[in-house]
N, C-alpha and C positions, 0 to 999 in steps of 0.2 A: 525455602531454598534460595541461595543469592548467587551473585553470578559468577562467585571463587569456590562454592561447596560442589559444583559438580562436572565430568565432562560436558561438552557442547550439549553432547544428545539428547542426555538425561535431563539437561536444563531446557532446551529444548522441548521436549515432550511436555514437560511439567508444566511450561508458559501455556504451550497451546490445549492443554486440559483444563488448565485453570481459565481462561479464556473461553472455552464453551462454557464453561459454569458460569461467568464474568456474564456472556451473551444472552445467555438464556434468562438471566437473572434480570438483566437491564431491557429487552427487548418485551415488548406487550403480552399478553398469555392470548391464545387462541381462544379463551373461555370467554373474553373480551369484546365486548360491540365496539368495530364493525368486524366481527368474527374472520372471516375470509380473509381481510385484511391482513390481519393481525397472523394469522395462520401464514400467510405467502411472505413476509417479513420474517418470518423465522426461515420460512425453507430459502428463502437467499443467502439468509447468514448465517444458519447451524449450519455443521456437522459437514463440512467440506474448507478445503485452502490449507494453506501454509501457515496464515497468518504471521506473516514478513512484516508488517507493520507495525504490530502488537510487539513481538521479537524484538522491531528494532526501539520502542518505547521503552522495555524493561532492560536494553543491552544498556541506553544511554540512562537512565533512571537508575541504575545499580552506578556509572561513572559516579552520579553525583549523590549517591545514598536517599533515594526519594523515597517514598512511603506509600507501601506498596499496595492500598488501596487508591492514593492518586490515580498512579499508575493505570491500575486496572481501569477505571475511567475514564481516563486517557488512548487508553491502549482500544478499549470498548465502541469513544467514538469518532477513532481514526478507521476500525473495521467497517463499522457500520457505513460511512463514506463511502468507501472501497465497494462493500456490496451494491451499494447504491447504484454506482457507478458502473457498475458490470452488468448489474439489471439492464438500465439504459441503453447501455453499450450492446447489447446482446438483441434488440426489439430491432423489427423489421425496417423502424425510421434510420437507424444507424447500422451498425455490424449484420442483422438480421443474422441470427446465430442460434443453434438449439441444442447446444451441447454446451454445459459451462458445470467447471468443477464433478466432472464422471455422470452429469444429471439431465436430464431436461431444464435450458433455460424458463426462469418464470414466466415469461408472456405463453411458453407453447405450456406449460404444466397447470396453467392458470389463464390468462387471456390475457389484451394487451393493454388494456386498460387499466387490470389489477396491477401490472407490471411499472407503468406509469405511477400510480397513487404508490406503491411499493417503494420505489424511487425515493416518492416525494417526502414520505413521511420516515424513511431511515434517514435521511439529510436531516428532519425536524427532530429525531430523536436523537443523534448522534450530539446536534448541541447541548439537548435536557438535560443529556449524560453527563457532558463534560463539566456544564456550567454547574451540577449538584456537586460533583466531584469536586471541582477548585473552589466553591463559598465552604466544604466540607472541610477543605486544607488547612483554611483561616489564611489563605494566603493574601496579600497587599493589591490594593485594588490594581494599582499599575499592571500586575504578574498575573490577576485576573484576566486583564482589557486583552492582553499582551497571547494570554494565550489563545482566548476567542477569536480574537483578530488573526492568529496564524492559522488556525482549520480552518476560517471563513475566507481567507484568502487562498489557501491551498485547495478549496473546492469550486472557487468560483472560476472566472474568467482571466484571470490574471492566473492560475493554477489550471488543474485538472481540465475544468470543462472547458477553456481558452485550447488545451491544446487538443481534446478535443474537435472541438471546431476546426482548427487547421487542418486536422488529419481525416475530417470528411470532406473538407476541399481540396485537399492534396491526390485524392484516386484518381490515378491516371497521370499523375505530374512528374516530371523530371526534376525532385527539390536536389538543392547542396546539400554535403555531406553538413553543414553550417545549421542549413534551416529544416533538415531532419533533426539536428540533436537539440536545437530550440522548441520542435514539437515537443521532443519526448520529455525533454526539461519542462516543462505545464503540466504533459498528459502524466508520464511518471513519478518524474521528479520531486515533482512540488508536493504531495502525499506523502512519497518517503520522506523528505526533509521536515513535512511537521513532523511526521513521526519521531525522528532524532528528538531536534528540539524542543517537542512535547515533554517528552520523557527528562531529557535535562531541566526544562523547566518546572518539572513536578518537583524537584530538586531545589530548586535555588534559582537567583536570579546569575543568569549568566554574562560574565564579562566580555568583551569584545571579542580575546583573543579565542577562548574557548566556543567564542560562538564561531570565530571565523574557521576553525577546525572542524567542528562540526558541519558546516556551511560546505567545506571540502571537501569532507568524509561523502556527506550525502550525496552532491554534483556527481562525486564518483561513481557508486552505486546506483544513483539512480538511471545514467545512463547506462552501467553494465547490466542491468536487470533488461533495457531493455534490448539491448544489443544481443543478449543470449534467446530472451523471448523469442526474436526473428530467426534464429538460428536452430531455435529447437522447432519453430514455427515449419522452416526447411527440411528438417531431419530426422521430426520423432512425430508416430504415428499418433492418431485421436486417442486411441486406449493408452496410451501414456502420456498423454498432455489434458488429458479429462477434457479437452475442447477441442473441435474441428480444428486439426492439421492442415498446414497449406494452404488458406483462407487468405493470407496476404497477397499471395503469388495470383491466387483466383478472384482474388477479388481487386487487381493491379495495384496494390498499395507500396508506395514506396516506402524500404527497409536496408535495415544496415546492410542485410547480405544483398538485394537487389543493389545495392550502387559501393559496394566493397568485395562483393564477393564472401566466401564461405569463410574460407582459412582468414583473411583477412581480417573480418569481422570476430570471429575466436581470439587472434591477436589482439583484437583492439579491446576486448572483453578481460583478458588478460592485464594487460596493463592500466585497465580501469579498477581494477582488482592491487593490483600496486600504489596506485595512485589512493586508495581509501585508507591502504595500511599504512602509507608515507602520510596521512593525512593526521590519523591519529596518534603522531608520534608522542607529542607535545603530555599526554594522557598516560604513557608508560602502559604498563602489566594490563592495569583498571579497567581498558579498554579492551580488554580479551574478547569479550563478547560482540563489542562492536566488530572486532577484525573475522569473527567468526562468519560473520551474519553475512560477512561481505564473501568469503571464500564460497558458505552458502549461495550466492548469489548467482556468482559466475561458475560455480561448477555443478548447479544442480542439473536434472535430466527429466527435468518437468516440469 
């Protein structure tokens, strides 16, 4: 199925099923020593999420005609990250959270040490994945380095876990509206944006200007994903956010709605949602999917 053969939904649906098959396929078997291990690594990454990130590797990977087993390894170990990240995020050292995607997080379903190693070893298989994927492609070593070097930077300190960091020293703090959308840029952003540019890069080697489109499409999104976060964070109960409701406000974190306000904050979600579509104009029709993903974005209710 490609990304002109069907409505969103149906296309939709299809990623994220082919994707559990993708996951299960690439993640260790529970049959495997260290058994438990291997067991709590799956129940982070089956069968629960959205998988937004995935979506947005085969929205940009059909832009540039990529080859859709790249893709799926691509798409595989941008998730795996993602879970990683929310294991971490979810243990008593950080968030301390016990509800994640309708479930018991893994530290409380497992202990907090599984939780930890769980972590450790989705970060070390998410590379295996990607790096058998792209020597698979026969792609040029350059377009290799290029794409290892973008997950590894979207996961480390200069990405994800950089903004991390700022946003468990930020509790309690009165930030700018400036140096909140700088967290969220690390903590969110940088994840969505390999994801883009993974996907394109499964594709081909991209040109400046396609990358600096891309580069705009993401910024956009990436802060609207989390600008709605905080606001469904405010407004929509645990049994439809699959995670503890109101955890921001209780746990004094500053958020777009704490220093914008409610309506405010929807506004501004909205026109980050224009800002992605103005972004990929340069791409025409092609980009359907990418405009989707972002409508996606800012109007979901979970």
């Amino acid at each position: 199925m490609t990304a002109a053969s069907a409505n969103f939904g149906d296309w939709m649906k299809h990623v994220q099923s082919m994707m559990e098959d993708t996951l299960a396929a690439f993640l260790p078997s529970p049959a495997t020593v260290p058994n438990r291990l291997h067991e709590a690594m799956r129940y982070a990454v089956l069968d629960g999420g959205k998988r937004v990130r995935p979506l947005l590797v085969f929205a940009a990977g059909d832009l540039f005609d990529a080859d859709t087993k790249t893709l799926q390894r691509a798409a595989a170990a941008v998730e795996m990250i993602h879970a990683y990240s929310l294991v971490h995020d979810d243990m008593p050292c950080m968030d301390d959270d016990a509800l994640r995607r309708g479930k018991p997080t893994v530290h409380v379903k497992y202990d907090e040490a599984t939780a930890l190693l769980v972590g450790d070893a989705l970060q070390s298989q998410a590379f295996i994945v990607l790096a058998e994927g792209i020597e698979e492609q026969n792609s040029s070593a350059a377009r290799r380095s290029s794409m290892l070097a973008l997950l590894a930077q979207a996961s480390g300190s200069a990405g994800m876990c950089g903004g991390q960091a700022i946003d468990l020293a930020s509790v309690g703090l009165a930030l700018s509206l400036g140096e909140l959308e700088r967290m969220h840029q690390l903590k969110t952003g940088a994840l969505l944006r390999a994801s883009v540019v993974l996907g394109g890069l499964a594709g081909k080697a991209l040109s400046v200007a396609e990358m600096a489109a891309l580069d705009a499409y993401s910024a956009a999104i990436g802060l609207a994903f989390q600008v709605v976060d905080d606001v469904l964070d405010a407004t929509a109960d645990s049994a439809t956010l699959g995670k503890t409701a109101g955890k921001d406000a209780a746990d004094n974190k500053p958020t777009y709605v704490s220093i914008l306000g409610l309506e405010e904050s929807k506004t501004l979600a909205e026109k980050l949602r224009n800002d992605a579509h103005h972004a990929l104009m340069p791409f025409g029709e092609k980009a359907r999917r990418l405009r989707e993903i972002a409508d996606l974005i800012v109007q979901r209710k979970a």
